[in-house]
C-alpha positions as a Markdown table, in Angstrom:
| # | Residue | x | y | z |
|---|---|---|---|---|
| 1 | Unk | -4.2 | 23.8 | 17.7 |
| 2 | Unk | -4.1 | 20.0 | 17.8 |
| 3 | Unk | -1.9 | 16.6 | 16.8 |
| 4 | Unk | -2.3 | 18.0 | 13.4 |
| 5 | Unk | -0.7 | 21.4 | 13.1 |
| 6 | Unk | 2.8 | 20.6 | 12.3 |
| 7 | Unk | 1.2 | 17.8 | 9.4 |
| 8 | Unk | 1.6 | 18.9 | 6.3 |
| 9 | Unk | -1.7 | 19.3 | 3.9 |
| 10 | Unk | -2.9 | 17.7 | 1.5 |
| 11 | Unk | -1.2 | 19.0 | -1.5 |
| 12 | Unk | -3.8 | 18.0 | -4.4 |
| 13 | Unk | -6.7 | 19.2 | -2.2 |
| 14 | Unk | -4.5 | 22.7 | -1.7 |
| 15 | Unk | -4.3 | 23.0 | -5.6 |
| 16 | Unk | -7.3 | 22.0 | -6.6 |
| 17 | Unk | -9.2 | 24.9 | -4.3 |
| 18 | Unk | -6.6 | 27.3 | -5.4 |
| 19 | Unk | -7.6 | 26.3 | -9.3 |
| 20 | Unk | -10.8 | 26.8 | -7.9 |
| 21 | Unk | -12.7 | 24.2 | -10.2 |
| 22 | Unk | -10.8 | 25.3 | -13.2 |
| 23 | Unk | -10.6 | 22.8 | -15.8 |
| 24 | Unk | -7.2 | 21.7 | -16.9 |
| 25 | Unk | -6.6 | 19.4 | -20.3 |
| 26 | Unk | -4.3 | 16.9 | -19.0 |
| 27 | Unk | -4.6 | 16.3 | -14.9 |
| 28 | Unk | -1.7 | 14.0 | -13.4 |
| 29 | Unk | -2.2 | 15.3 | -9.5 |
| 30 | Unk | -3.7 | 11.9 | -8.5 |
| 31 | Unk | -4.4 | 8.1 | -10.0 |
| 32 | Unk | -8.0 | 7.8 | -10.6 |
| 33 | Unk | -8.9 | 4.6 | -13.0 |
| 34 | Unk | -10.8 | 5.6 | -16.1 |
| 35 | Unk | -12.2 | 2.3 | -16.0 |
| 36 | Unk | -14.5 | 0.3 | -13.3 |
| 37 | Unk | -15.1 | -3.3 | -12.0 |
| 38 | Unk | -16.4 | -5.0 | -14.8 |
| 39 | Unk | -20.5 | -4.9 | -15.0 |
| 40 | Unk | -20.5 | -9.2 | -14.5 |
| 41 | Unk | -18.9 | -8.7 | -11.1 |
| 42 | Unk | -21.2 | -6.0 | -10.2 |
| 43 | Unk | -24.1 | -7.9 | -11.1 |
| 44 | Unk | -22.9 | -11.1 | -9.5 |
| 45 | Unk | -22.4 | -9.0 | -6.1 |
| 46 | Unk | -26.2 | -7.4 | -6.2 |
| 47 | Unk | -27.4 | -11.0 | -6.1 |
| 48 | Unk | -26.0 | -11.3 | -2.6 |
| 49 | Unk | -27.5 | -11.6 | 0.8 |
| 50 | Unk | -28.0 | -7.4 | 1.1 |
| 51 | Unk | -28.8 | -8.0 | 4.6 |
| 52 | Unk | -25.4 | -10.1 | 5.2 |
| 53 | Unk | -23.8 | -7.5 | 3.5 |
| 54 | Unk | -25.0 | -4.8 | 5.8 |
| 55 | Unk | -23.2 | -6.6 | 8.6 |
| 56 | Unk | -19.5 | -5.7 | 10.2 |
| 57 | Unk | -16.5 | -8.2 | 8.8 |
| 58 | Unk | -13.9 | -9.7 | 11.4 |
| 59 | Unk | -11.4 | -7.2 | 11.8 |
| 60 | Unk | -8.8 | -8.9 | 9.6 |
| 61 | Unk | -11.5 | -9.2 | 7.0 |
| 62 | Unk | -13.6 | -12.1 | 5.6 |
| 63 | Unk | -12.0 | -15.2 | 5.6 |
| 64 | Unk | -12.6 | -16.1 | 2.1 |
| 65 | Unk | -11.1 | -12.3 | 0.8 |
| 66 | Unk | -8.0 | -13.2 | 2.5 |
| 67 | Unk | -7.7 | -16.6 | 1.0 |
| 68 | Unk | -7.9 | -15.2 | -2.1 |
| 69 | Unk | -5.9 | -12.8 | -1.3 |
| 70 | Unk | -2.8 | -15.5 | 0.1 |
| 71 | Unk | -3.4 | -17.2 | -2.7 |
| 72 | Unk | -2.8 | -14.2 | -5.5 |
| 73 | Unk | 0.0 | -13.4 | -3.5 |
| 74 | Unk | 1.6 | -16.7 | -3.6 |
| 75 | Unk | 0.6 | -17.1 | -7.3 |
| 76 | Unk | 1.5 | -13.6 | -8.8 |
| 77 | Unk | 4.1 | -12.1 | -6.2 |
| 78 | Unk | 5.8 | -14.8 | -5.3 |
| 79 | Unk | 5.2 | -14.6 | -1.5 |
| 80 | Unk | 4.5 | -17.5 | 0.6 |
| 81 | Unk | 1.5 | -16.2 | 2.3 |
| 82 | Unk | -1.1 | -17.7 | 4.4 |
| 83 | Unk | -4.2 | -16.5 | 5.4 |
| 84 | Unk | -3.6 | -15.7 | 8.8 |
| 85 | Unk | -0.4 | -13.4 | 7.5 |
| 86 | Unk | -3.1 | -11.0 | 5.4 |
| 87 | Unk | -5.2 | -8.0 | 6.7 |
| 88 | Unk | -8.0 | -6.0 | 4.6 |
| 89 | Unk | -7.4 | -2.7 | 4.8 |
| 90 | Unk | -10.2 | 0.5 | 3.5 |
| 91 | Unk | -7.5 | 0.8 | 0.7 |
| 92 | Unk | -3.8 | 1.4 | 0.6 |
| 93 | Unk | -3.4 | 3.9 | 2.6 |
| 94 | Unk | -5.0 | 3.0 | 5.4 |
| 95 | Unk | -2.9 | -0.3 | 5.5 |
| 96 | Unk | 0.5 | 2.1 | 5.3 |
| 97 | Unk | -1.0 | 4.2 | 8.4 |
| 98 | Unk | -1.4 | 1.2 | 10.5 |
| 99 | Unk | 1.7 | -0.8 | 8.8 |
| 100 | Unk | 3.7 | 2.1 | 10.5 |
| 101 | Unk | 1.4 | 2.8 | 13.5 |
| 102 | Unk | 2.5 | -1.4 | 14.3 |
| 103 | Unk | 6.3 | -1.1 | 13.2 |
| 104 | Unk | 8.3 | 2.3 | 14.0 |
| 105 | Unk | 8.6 | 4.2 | 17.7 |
| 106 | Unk | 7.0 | 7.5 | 18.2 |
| 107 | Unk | 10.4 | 9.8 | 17.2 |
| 108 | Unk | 11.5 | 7.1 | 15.7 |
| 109 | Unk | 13.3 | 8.0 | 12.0 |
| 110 | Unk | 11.6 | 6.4 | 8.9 |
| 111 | Unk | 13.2 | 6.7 | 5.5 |
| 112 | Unk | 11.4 | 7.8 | 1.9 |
| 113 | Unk | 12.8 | 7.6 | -1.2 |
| 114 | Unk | 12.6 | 11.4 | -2.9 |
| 115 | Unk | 10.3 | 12.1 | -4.7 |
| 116 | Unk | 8.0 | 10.8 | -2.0 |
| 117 | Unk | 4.1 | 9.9 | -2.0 |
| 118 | Unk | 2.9 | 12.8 | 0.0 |
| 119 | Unk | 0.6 | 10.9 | 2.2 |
| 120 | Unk | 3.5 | 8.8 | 3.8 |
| 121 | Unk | 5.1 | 11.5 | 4.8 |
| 122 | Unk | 2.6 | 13.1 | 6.6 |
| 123 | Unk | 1.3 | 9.4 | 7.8 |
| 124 | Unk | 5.0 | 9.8 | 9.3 |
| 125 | Unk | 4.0 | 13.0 | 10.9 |
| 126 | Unk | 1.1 | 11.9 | 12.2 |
| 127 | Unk | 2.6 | 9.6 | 14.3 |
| 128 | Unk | 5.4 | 11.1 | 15.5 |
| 129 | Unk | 7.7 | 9.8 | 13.6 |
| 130 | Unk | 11.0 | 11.7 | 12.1 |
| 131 | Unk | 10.9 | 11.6 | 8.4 |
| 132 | Unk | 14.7 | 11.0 | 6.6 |
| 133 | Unk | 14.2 | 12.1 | 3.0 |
| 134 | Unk | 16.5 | 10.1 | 0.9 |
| 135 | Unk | 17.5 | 12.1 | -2.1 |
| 136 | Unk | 17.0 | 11.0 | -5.7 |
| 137 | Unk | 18.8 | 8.7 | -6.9 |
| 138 | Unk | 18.4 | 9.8 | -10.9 |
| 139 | Unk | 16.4 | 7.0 | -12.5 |
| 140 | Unk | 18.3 | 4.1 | -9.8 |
| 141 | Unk | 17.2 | 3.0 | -6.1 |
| 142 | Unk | 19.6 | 5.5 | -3.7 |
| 143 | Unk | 21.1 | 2.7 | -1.6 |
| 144 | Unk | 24.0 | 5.0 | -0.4 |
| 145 | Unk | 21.0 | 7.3 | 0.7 |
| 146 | Unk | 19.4 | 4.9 | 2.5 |
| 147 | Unk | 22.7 | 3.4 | 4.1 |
| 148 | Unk | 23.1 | 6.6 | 5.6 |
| 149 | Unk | 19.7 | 6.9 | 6.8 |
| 150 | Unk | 20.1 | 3.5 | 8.5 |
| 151 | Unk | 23.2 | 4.4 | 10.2 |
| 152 | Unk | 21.7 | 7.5 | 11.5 |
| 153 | Unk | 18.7 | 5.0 | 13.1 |
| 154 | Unk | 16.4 | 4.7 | 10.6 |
| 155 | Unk | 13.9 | 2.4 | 12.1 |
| 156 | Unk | 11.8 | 1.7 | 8.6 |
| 157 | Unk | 12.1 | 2.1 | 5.0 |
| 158 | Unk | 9.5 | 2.7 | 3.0 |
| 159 | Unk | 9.7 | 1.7 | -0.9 |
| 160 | Unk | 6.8 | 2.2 | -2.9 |
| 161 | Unk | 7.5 | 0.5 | -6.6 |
| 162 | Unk | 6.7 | 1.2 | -9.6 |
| 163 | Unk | 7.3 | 4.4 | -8.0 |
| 164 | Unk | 4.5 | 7.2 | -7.4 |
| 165 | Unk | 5.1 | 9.9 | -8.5 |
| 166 | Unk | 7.3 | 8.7 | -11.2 |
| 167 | Unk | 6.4 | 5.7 | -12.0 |
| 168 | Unk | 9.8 | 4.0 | -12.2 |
| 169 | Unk | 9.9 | 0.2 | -11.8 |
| 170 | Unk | 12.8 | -0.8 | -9.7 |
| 171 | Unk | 15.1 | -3.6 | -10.7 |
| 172 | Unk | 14.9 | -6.8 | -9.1 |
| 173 | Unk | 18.9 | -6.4 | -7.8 |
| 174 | Unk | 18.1 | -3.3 | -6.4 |
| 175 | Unk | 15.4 | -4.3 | -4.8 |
| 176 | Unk | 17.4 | -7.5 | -3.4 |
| 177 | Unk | 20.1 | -5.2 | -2.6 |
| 178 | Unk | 17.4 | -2.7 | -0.4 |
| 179 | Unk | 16.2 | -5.8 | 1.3 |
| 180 | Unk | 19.7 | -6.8 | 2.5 |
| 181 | Unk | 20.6 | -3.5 | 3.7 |
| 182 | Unk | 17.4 | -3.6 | 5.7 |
| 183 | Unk | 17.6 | -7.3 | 7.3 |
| 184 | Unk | 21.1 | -6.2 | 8.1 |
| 185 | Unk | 20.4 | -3.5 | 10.3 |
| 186 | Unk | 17.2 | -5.0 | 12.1 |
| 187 | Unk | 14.6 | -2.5 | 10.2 |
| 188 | Unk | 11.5 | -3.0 | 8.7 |
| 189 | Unk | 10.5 | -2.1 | 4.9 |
| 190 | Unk | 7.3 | -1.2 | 4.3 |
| 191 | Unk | 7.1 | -2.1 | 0.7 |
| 192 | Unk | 4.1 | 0.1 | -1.1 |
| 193 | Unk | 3.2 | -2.1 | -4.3 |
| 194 | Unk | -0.2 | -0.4 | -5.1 |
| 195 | Unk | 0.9 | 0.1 | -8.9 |
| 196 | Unk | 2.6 | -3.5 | -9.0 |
| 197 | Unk | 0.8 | -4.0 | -12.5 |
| 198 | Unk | 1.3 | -0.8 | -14.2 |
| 199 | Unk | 5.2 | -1.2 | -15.5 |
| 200 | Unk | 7.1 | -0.2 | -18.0 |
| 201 | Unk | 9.9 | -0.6 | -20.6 |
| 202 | Unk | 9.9 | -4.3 | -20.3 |
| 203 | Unk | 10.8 | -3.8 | -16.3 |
| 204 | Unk | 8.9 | -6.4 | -14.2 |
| 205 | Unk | 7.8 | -5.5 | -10.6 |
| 206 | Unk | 9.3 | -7.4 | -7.5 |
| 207 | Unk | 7.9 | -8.0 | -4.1 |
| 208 | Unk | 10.8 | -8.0 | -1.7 |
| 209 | Unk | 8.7 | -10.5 | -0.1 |
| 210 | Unk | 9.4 | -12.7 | -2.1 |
| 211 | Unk | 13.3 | -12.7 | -1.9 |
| 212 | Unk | 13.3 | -12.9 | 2.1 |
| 213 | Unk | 10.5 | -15.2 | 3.2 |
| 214 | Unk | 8.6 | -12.0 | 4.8 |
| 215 | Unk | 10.9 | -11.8 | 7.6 |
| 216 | Unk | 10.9 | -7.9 | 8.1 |
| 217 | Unk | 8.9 | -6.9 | 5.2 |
| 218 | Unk | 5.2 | -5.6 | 5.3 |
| 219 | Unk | 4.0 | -5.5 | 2.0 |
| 220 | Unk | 0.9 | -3.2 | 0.9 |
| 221 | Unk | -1.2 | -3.6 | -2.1 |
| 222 | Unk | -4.4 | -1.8 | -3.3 |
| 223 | Unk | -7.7 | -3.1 | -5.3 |
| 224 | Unk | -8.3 | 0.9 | -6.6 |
| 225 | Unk | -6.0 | 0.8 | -9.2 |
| 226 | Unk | -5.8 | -2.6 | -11.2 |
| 227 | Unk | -9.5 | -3.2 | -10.7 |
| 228 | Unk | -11.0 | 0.3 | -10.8 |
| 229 | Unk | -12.3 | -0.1 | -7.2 |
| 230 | Unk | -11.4 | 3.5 | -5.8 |
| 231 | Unk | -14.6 | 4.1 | -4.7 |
| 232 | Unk | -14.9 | 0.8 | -2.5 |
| 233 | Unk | -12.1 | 1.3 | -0.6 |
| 234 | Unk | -10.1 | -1.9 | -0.4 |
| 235 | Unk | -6.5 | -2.9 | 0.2 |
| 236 | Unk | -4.8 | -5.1 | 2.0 |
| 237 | Unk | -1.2 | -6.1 | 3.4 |
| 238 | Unk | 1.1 | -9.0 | 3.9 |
| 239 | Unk | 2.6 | -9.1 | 7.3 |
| 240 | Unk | 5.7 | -10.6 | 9.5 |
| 241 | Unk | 5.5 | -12.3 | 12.8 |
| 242 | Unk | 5.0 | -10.2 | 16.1 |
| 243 | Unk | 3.4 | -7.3 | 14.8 |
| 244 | Unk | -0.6 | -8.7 | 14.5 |
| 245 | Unk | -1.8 | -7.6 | 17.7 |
| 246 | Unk | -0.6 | -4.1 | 16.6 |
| 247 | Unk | -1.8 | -4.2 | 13.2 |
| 248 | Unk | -5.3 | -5.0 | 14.9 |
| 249 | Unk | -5.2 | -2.2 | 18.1 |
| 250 | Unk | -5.0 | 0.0 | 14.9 |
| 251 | Unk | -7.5 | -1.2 | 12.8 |
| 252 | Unk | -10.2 | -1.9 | 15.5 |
| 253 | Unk | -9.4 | 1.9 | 16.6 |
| 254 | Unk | -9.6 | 3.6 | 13.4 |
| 255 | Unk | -12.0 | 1.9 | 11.0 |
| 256 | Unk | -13.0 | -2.0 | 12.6 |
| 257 | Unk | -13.1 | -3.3 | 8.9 |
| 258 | Unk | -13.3 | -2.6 | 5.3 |
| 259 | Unk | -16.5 | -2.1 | 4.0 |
| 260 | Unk | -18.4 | -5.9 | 3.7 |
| 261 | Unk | -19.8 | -5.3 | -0.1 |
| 262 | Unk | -17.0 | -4.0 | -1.0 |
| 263 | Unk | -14.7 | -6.9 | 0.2 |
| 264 | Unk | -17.1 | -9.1 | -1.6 |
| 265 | Unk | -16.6 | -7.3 | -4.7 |
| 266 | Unk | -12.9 | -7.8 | -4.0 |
| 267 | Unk | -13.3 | -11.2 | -3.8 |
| 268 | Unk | -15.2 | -12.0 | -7.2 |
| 269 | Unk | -12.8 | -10.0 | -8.7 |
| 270 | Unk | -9.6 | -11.5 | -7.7 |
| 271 | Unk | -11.0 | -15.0 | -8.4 |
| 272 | Unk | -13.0 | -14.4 | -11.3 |
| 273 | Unk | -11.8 | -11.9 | -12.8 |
| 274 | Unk | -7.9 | -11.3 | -13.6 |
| 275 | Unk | -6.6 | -10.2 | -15.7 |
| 276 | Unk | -6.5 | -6.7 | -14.5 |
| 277 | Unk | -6.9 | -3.6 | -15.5 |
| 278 | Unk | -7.9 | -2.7 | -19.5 |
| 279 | Unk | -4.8 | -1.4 | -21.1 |
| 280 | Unk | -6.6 | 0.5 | -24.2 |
């Protein structure tokens, strides 16, 4: 028995092996793109330098990437980033694990939003951390919820929006209102934006970034979704003061860097390349 036997599993892994390859119609257990980086980009990174590309990146990621990246977050988001605020990550997930690895205690209390992505939760776990479900809040953002899980010590809050699994875009007031809670009581928000393109019903997606000047707020985006790249293994995160040294002891550890041709393809994308993601 090791760190991981009180983690929970994987849940879409556990079904699928009980289904045992069984085809189903309609499968909604995970957010795979149906599209994939458009064939111009590919082509343009093939004509690379294949032995520069072999190569390890700085840990933070190539300089150019995260230009690009400051500047679509100042352009699209709203967040006055710089490069020197911006890590590549091998894809969302991984910037979560070391978002919280670099912000919350071990046994310290970290809020999520019910229903939860699964793999925060047991990032929580992982780490030693004590997960404080907040319950539904019925279509709205639970801020009594996570009042109570601040008063109790809640050391981080974790929003992901548009929401997975639901896919519910929270408003901007509500998302204002989160951040004030937060600032109030010293805690970080980890703010999971990986579907920040795919909204709904008119609602438009906020970075609470954006409304607070960053102070607090770690904010995690992913390439896999609006530009097919699931397979490449590229994300990245927006970060406050203080907590760089930790977010590199953790990426250094772990993985050193994203994948170099992958962050290249990142990088022809997000400058060449937007819009997103095909919506037909």
């Amino acid at each position: 028995m090791g760190l991981m036997e009180d983690v929970m599993p994987p849940p879409i892994v556990k079904l699928k092996r009980e289904l045992g390859g069984e085809r189903t119609e309609v499968d909604l257990s995970q957010g795979v793109p149906f599209f994939s980086p458009p064939k111009e980009a590919l082509e343009a990174l093939f004509k690379e330098d294949l032995h520069a590309l072999s190569r390890y990146t700085p840990d933070e990621g190539l300089p150019s990437l995260r230009e690009a990246v400051a500047e679509k977050l100042r352009s699209e988001n709203g967040i006055h980033a710089a490069e020197g605020e911006v890590m590549i990550t091998p894809g969302a997930n991984y910037a979560f694990f070391i978002a919280l690895s670099a912000t919350v205690r071990r046994g310290g209390r970290v809020a999520l939003l019910a229903p939860y992505y699964f793999n925060h939760l047991m990032a929580v776990q992982i780490l030693g951390g004590v997960p404080h479900i907040v319950p539904w809040g019925g279509g709205r953002l639970n801020l009594e919820g996570v009042e109570e899980a601040l008063d109790k010590g809640a050391e981080a809050v974790v929003l992901v929006n548009p929401s997975n699994p639901t896919g519910l875009t929270f408003t901007r007031q509500e998302v204002k209102a989160l951040l004030e809670l937060t600032e109030q009581r010293g805690a970080y928000l980890l703010s999971d934006e990986t579907y920040e393109h795919f909204t709904f019903s008119g609602r438009k997606h906020t970075s609470p970034a954006a409304l607070s000047g960053g102070n607090g707020v770690v904010s995690i985006f992913s390439m896999s979704k609006s530009f097919g790249m699931g397979g490449w293994r590229v994300g990245y995160l927006h970060y406050p003061q203080g907590i760089e040294g930790d977010l590199l002891k953790a990426q250094d550890t772990v993985g050193i860097c994203s994948p170099n041709p992958s962050q290249r393809l990142a990088e022809i994308l997000l400058r060449e390349h937007s819009p997103h993601y095909p919506r037909s």
